[in-house]
PQR file with spaces between the fields and no chain letter, atoms N, CA, C, O and H, PARSE charges and radii, in Angstrom:
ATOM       1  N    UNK     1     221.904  166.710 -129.316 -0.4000 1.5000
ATOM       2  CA   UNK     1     223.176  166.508 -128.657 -0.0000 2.0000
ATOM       3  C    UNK     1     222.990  166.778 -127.164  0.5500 1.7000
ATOM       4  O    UNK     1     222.367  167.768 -126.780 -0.5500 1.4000
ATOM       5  N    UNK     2     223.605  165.779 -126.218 -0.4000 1.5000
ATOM       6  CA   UNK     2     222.934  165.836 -124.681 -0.0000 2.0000
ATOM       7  C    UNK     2     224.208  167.259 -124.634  0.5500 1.7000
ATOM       8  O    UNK     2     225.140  167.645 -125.339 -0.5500 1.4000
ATOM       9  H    UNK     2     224.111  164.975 -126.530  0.4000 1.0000
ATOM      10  N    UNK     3     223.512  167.686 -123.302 -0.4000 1.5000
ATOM      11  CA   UNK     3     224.641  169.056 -122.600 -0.0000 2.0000
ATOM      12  C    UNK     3     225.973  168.262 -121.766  0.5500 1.7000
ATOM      13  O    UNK     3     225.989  167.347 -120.942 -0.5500 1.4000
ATOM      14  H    UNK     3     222.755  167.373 -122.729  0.4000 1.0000
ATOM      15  N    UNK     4     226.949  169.005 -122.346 -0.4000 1.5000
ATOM      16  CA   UNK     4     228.138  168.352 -121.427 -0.0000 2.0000
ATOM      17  C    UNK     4     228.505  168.891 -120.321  0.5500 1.7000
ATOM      18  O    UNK     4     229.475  168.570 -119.635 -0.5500 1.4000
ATOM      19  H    UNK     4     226.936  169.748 -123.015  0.4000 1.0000
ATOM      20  N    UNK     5     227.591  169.880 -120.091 -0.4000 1.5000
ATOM      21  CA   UNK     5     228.276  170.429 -118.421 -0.0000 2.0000
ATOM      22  C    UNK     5     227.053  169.928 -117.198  0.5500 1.7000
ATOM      23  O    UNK     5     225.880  170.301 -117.174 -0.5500 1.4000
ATOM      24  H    UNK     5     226.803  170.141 -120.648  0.4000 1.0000
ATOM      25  N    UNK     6     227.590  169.184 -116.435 -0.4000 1.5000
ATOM      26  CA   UNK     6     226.814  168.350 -115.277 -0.0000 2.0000
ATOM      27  C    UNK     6     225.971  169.621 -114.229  0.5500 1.7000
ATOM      28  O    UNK     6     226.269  170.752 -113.843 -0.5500 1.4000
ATOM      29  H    UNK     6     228.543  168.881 -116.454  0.4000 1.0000
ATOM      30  N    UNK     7     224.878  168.762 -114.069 -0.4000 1.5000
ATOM      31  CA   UNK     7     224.216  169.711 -113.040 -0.0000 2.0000
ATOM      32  C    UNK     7     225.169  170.533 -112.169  0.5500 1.7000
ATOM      33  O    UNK     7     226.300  170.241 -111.782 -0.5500 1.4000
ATOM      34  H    UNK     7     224.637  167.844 -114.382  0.4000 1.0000
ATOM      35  N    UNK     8     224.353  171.754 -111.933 -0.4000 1.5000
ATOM      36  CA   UNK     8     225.194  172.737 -111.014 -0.0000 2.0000
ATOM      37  C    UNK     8     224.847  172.214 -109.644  0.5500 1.7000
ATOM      38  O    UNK     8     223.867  171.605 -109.214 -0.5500 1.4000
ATOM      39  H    UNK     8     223.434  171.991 -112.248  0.4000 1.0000
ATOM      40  N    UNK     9     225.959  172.644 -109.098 -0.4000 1.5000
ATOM      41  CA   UNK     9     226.342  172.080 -107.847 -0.0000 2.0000
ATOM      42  C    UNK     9     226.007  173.186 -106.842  0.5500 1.7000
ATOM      43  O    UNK     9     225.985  174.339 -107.274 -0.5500 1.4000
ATOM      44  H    UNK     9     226.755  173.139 -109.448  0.4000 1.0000
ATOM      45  N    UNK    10     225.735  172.957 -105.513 -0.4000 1.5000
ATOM      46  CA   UNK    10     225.881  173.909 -104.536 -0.0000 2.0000
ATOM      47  C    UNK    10     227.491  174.026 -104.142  0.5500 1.7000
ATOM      48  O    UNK    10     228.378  173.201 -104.360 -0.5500 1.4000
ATOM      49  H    UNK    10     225.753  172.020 -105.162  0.4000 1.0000
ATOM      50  N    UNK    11     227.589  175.485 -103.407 -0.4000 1.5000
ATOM      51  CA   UNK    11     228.704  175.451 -103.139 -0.0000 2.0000
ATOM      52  C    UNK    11     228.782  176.202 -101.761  0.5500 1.7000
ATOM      53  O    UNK    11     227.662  176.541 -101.379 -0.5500 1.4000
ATOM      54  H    UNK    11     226.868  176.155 -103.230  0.4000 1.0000
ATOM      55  N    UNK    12     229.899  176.587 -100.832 -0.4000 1.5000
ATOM      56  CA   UNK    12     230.004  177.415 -100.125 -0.0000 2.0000
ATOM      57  C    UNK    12     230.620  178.614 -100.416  0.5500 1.7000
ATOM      58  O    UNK    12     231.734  178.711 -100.931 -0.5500 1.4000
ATOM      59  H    UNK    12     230.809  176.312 -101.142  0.4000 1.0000
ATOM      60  N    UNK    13     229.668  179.830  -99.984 -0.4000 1.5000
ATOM      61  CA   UNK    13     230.559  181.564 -100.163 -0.0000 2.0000
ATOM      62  C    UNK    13     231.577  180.872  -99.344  0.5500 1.7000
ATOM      63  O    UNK    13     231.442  179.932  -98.561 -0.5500 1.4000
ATOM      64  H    UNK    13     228.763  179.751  -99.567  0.4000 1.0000
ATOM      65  N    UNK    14     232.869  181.697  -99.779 -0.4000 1.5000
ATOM      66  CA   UNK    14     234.310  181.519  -98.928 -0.0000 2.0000
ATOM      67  C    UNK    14     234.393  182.615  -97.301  0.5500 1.7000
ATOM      68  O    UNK    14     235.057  182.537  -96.267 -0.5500 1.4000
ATOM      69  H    UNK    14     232.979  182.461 -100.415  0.4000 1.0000
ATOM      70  N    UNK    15     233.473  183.450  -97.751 -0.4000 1.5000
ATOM      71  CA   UNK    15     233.560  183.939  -96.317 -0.0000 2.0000
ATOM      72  C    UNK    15     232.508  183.310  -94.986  0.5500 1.7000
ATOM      73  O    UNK    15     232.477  183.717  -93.825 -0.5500 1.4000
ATOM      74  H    UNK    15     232.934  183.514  -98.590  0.4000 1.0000
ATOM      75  N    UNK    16     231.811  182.354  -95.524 -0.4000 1.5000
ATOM      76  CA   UNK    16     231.120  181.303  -94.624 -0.0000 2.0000
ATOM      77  C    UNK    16     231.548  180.050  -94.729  0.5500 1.7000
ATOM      78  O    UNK    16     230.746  179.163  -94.437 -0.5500 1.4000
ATOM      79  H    UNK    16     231.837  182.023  -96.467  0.4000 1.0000
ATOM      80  N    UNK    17     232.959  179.674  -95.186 -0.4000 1.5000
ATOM      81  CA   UNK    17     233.546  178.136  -95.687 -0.0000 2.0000
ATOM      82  C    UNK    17     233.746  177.918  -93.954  0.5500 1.7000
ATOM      83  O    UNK    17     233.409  176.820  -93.513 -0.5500 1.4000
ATOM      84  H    UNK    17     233.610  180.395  -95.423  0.4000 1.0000
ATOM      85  N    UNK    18     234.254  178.888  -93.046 -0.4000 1.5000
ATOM      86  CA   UNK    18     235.048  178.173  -91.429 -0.0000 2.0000
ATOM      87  C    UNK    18     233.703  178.233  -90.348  0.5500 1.7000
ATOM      88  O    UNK    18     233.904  177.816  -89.207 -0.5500 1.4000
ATOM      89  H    UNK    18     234.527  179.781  -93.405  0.4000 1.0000
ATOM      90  N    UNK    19     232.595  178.653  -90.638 -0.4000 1.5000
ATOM      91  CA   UNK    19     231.635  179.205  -89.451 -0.0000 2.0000
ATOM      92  C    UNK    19     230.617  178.490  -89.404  0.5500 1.7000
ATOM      93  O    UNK    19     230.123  177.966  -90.402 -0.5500 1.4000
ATOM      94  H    UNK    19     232.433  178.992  -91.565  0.4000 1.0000
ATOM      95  N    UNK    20     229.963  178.325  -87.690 -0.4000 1.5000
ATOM      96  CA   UNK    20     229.231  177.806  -87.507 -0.0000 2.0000
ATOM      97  C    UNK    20     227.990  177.789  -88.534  0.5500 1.7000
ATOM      98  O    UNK    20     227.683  178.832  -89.112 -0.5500 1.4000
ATOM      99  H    UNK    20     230.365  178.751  -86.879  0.4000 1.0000
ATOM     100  N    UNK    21     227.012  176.139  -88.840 -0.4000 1.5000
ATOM     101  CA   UNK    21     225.626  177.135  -89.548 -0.0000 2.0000
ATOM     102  C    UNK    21     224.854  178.195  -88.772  0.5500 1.7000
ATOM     103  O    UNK    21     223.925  178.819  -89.285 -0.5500 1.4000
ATOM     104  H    UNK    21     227.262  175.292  -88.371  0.4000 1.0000
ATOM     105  N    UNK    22     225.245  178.371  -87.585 -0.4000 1.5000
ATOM     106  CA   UNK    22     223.860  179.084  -86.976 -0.0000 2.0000
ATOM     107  C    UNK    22     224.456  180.198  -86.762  0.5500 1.7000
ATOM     108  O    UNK    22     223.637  181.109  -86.881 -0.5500 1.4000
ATOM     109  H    UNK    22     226.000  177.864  -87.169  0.4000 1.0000
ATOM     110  N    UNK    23     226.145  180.820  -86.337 -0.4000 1.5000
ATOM     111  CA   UNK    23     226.383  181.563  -86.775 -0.0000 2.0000
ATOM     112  C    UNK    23     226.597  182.878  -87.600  0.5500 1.7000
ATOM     113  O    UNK    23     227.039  183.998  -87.340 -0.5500 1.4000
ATOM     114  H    UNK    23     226.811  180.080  -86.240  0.4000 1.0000
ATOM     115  N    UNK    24     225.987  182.125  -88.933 -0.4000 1.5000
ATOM     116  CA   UNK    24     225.917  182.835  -90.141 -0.0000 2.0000
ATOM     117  C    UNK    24     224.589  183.934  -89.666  0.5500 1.7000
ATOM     118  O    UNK    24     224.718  185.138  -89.884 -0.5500 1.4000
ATOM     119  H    UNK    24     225.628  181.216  -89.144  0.4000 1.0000
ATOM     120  N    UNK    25     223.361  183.399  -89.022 -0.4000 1.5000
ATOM     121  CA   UNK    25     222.164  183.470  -88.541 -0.0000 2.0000
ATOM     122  C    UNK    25     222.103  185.155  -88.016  0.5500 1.7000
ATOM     123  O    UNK    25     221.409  186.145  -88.244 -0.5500 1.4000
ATOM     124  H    UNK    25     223.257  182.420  -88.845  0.4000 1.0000
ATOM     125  N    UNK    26     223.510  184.718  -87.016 -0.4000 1.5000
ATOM     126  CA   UNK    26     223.346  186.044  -85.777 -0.0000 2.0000
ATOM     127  C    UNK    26     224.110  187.223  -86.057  0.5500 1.7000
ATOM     128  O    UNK    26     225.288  187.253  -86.412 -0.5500 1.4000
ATOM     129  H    UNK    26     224.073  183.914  -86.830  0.4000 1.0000
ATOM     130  N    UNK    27     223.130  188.454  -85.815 -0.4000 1.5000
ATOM     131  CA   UNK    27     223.855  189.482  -85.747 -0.0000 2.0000
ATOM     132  C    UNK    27     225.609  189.619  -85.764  0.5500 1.7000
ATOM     133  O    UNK    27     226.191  188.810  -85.043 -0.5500 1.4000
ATOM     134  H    UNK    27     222.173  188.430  -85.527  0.4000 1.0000
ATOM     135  N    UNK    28     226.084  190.167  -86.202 -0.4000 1.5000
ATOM     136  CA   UNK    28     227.994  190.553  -85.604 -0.0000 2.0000
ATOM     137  C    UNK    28     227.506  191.313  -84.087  0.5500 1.7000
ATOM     138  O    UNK    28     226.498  191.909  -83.707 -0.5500 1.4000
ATOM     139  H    UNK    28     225.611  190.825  -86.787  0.4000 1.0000
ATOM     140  N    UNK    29     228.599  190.991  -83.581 -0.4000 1.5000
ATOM     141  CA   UNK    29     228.377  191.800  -81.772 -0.0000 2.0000
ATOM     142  C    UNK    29     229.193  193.369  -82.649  0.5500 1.7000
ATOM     143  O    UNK    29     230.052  193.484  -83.523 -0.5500 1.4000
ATOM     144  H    UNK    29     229.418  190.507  -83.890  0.4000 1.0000
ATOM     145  N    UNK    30     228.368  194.348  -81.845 -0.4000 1.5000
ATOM     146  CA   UNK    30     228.277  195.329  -81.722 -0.0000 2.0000
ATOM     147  C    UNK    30     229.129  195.934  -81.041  0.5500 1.7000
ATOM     148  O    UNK    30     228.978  195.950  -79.819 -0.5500 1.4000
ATOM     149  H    UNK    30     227.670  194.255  -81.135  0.4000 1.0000
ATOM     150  N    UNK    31     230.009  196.450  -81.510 -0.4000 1.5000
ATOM     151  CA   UNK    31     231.935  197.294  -80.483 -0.0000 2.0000
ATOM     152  C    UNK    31     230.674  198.837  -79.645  0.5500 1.7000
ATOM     153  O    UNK    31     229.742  199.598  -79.904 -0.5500 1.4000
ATOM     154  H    UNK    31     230.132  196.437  -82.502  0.4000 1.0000
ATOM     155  N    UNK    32     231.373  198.521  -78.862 -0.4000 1.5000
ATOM     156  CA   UNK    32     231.289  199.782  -78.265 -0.0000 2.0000
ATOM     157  C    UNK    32     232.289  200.974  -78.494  0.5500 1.7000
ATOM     158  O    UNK    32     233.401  200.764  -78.978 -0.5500 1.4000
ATOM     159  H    UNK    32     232.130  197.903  -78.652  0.4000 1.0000
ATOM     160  N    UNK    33     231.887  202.170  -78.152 -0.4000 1.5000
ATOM     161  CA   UNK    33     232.551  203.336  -78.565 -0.0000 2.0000
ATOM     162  C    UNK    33     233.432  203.507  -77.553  0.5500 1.7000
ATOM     163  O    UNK    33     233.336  202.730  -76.603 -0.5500 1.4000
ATOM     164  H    UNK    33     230.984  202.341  -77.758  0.4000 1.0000
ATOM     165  N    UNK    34     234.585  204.660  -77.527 -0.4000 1.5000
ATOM     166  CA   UNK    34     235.661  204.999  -76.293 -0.0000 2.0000
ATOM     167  C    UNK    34     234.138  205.379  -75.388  0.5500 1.7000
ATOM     168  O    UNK    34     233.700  204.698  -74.462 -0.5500 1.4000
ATOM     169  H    UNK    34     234.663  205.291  -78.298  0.4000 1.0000
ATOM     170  N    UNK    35     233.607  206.445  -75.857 -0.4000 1.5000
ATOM     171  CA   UNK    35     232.541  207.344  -74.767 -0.0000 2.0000
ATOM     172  C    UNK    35     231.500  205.630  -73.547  0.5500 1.7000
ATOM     173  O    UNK    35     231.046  205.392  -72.427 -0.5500 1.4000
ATOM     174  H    UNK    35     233.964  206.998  -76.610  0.4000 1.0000
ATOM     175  N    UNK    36     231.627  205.252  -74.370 -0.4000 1.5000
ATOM     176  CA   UNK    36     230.386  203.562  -73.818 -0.0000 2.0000
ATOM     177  C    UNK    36     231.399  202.928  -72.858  0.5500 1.7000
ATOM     178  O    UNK    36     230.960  202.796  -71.715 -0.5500 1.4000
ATOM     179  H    UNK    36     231.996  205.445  -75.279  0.4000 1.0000
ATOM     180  N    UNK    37     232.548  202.542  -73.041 -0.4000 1.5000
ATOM     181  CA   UNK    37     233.363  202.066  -72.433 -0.0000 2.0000
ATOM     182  C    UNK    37     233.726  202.625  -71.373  0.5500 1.7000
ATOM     183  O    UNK    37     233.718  202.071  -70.274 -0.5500 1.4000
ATOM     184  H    UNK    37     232.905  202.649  -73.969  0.4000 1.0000
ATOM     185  N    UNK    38     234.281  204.434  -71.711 -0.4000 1.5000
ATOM     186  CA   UNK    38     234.299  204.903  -70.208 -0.0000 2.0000
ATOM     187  C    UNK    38     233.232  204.943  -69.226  0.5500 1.7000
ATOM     188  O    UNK    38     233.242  205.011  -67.997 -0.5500 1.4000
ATOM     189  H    UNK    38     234.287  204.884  -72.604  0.4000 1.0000
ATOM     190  N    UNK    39     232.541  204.899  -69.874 -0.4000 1.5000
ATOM     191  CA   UNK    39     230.934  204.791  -69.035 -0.0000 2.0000
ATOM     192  C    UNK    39     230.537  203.872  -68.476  0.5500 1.7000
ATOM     193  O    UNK    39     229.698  204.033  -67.590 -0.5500 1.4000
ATOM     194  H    UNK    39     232.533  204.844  -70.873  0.4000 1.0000
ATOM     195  N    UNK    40     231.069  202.434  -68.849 -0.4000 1.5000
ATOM     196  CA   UNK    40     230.995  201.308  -67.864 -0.0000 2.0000
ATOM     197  C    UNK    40     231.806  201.113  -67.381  0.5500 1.7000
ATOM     198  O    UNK    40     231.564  200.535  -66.321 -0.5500 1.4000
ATOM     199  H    UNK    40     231.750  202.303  -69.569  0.4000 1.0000
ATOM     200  N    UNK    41     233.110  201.331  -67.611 -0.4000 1.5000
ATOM     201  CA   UNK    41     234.186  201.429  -66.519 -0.0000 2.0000
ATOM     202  C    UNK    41     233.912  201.969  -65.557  0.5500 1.7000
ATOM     203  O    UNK    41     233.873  201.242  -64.564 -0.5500 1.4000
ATOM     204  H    UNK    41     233.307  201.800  -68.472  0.4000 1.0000
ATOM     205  N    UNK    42     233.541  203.692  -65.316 -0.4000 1.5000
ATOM     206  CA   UNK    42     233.246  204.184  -64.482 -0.0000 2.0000
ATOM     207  C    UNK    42     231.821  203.647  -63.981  0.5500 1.7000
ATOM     208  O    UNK    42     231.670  204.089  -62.842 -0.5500 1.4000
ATOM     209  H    UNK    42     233.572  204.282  -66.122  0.4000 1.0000
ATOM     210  N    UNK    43     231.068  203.124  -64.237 -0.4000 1.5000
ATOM     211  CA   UNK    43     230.352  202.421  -63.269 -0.0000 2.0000
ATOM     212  C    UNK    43     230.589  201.332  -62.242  0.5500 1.7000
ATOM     213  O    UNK    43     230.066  201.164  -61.140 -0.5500 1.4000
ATOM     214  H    UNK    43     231.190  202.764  -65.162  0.4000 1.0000
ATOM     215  N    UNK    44     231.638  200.543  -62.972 -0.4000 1.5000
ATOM     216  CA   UNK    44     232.401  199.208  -62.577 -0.0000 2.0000
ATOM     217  C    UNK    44     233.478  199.815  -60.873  0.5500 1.7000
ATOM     218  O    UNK    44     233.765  199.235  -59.826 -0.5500 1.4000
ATOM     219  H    UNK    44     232.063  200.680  -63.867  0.4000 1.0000
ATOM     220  N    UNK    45     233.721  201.024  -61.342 -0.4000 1.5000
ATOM     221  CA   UNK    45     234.672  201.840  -60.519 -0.0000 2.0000
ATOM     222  C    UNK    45     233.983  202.041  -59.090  0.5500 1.7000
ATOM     223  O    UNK    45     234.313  201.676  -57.962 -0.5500 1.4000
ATOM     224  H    UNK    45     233.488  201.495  -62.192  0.4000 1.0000
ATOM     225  N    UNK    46     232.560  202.988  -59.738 -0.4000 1.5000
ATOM     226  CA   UNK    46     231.464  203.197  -58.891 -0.0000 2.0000
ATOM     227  C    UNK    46     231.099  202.420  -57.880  0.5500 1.7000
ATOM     228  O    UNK    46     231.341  202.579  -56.683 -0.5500 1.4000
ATOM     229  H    UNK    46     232.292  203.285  -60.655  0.4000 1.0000
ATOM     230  N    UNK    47     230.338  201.328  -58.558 -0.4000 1.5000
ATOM     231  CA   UNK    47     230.125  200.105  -57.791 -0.0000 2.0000
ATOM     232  C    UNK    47     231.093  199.297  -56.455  0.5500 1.7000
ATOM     233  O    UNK    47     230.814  199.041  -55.284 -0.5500 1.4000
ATOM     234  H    UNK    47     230.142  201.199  -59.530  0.4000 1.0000
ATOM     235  N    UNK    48     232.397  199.054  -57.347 -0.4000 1.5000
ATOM     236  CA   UNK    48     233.660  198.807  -56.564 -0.0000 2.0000
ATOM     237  C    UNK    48     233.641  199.683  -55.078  0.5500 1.7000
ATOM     238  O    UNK    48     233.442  199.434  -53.889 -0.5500 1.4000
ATOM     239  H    UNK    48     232.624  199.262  -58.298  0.4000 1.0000
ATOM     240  N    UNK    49     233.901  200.589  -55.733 -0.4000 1.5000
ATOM     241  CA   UNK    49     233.575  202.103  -54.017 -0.0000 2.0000
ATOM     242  C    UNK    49     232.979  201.432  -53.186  0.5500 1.7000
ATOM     243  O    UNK    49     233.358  200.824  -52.184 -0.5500 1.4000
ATOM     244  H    UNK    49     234.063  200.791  -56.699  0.4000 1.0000
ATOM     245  N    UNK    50     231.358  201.670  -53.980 -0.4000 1.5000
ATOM     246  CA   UNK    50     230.253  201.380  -52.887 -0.0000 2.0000
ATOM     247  C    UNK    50     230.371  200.457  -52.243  0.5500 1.7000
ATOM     248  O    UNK    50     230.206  200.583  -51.030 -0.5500 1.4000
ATOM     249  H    UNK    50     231.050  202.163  -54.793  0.4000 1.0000
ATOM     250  N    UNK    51     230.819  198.712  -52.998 -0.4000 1.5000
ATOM     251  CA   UNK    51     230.919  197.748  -52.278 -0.0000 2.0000
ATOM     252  C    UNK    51     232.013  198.116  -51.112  0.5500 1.7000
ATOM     253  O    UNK    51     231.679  198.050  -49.930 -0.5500 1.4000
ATOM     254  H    UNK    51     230.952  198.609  -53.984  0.4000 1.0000
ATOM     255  N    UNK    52     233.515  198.559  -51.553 -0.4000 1.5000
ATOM     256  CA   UNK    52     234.424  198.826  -50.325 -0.0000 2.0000
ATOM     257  C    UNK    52     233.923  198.932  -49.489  0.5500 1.7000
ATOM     258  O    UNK    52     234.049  198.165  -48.534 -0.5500 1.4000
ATOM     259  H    UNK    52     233.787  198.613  -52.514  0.4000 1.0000
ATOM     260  N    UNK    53     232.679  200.542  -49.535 -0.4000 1.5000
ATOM     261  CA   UNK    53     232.558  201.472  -48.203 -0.0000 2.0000
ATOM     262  C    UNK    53     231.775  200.408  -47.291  0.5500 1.7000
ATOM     263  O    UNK    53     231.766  200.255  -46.070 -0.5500 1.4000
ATOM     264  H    UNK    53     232.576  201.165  -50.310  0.4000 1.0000
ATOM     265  N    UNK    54     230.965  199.563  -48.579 -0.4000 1.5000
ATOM     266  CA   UNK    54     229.798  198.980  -46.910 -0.0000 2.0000
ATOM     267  C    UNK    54     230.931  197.665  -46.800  0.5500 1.7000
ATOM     268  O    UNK    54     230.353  196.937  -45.994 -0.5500 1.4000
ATOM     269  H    UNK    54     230.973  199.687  -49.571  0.4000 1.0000
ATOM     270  N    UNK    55     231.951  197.111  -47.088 -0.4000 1.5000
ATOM     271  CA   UNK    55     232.719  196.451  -46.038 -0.0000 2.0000
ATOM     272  C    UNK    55     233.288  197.354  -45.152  0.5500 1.7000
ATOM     273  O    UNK    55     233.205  196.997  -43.977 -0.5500 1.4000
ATOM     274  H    UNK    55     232.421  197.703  -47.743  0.4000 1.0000
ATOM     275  N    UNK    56     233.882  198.495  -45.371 -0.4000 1.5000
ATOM     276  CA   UNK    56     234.921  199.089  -44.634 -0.0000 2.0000
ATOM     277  C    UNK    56     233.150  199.450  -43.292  0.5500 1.7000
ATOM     278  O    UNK    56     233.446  198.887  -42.238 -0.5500 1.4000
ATOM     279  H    UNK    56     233.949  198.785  -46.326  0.4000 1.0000
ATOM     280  N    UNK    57     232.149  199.912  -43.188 -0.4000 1.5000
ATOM     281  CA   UNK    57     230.997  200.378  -42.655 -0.0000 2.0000
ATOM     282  C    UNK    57     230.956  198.879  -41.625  0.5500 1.7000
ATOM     283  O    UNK    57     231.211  198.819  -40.422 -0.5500 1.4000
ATOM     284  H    UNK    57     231.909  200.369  -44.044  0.4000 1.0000
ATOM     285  N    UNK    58     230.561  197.784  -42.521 -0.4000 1.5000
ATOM     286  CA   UNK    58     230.395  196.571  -42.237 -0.0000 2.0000
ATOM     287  C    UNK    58     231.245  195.806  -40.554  0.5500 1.7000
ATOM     288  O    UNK    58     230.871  195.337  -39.479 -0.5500 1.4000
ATOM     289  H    UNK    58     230.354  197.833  -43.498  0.4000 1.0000
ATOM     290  N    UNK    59     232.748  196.148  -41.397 -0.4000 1.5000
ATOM     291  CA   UNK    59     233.674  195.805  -40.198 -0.0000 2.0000
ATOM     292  C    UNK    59     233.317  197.076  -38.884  0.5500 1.7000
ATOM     293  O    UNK    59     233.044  196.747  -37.730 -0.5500 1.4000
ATOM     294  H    UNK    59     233.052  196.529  -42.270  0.4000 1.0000
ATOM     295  N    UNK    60     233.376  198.213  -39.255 -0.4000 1.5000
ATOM     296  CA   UNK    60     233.320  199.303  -37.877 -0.0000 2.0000
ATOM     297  C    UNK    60     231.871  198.724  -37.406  0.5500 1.7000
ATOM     298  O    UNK    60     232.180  198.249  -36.313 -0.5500 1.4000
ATOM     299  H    UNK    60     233.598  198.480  -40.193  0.4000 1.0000
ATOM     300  N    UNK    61     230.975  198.563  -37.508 -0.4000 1.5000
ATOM     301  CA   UNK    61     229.608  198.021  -36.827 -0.0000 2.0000
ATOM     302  C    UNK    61     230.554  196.770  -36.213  0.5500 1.7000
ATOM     303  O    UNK    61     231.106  196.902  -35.120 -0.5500 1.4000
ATOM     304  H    UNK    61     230.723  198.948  -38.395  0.4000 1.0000
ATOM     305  N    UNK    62     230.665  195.764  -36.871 -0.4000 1.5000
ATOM     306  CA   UNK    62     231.139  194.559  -36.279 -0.0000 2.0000
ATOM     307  C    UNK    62     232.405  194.840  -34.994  0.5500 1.7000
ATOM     308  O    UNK    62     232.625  193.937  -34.186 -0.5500 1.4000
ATOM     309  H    UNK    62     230.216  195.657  -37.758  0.4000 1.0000
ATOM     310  N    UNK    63     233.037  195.927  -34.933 -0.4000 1.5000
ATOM     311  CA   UNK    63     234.068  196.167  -33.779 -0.0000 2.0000
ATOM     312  C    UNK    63     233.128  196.852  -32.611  0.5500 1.7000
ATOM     313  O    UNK    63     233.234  196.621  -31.407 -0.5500 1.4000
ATOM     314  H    UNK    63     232.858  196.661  -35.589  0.4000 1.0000
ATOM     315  N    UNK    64     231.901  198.012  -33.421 -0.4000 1.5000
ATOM     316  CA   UNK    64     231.674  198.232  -32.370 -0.0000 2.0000
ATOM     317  C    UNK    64     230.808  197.825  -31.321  0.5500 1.7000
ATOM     318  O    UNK    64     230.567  198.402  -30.261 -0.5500 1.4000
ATOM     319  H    UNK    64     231.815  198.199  -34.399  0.4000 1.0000
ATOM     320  N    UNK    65     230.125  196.135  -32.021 -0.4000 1.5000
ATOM     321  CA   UNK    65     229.595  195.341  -31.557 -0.0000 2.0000
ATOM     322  C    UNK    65     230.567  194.439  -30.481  0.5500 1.7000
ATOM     323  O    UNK    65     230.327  194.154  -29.308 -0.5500 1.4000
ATOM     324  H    UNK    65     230.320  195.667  -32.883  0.4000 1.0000
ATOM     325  N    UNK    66     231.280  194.233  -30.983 -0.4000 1.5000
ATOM     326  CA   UNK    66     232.158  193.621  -29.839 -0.0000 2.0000
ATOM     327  C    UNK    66     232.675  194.303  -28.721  0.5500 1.7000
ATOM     328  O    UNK    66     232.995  193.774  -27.656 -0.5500 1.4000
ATOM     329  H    UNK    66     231.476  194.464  -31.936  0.4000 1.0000
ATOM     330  N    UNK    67     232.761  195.765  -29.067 -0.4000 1.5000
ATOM     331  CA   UNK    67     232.828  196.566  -27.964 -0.0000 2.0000
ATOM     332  C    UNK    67     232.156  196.570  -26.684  0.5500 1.7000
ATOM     333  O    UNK    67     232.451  196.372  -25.505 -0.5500 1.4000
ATOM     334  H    UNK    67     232.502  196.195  -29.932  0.4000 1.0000
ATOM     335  N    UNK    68     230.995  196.916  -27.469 -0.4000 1.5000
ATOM     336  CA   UNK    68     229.761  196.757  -26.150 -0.0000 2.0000
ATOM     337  C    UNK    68     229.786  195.140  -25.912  0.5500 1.7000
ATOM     338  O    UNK    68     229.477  194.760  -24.783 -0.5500 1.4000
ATOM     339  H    UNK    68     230.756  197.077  -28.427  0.4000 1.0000
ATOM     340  N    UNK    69     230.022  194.469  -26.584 -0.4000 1.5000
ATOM     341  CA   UNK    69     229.560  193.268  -25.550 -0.0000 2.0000
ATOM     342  C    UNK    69     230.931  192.385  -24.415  0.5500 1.7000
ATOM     343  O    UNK    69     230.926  191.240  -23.962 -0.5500 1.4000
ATOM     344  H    UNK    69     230.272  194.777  -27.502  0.4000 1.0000
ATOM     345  N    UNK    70     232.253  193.808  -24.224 -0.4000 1.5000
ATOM     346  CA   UNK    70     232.860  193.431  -23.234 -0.0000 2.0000
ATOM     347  C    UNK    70     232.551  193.914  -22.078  0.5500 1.7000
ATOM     348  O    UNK    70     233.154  193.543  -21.072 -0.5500 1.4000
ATOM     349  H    UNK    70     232.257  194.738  -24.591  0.4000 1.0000
């Protein structure tokens, strides 16, 4: 008697039915912690400063260049 149930089929897991194929591939991104976050904030902060000071540095050279050359 032949078998009545037809070759098995492939299928998709349902939690990979919406996602890219290559997707599936890559790591999940990695959350950072509160402690990681304040820590690049405050670098972001840092940085910010530094850039200010050498404009605010930047412009006083540039006035006192024009100074001397009246």
């Amino acid at each position: 008697m032949a078998d009545d149930n037809p070759a098995p089929t492939c299928h998709t897991r349902s939690s990979n039915m919406n996602k890219h194929p290559a997707d599936i591939l890559k790591p999940a991104k990695k959350r950072r912690t509160k402690v990681e976050k304040a820590a690049d904030d405050q670098h972001l902060k840092d940085a910010k400063a530094a850039q200010e000071k050498a404009t605010v540095k930047g412009i006083g050279r540039l006035a006192t260049m024009e100074m001397e050359a009246r």
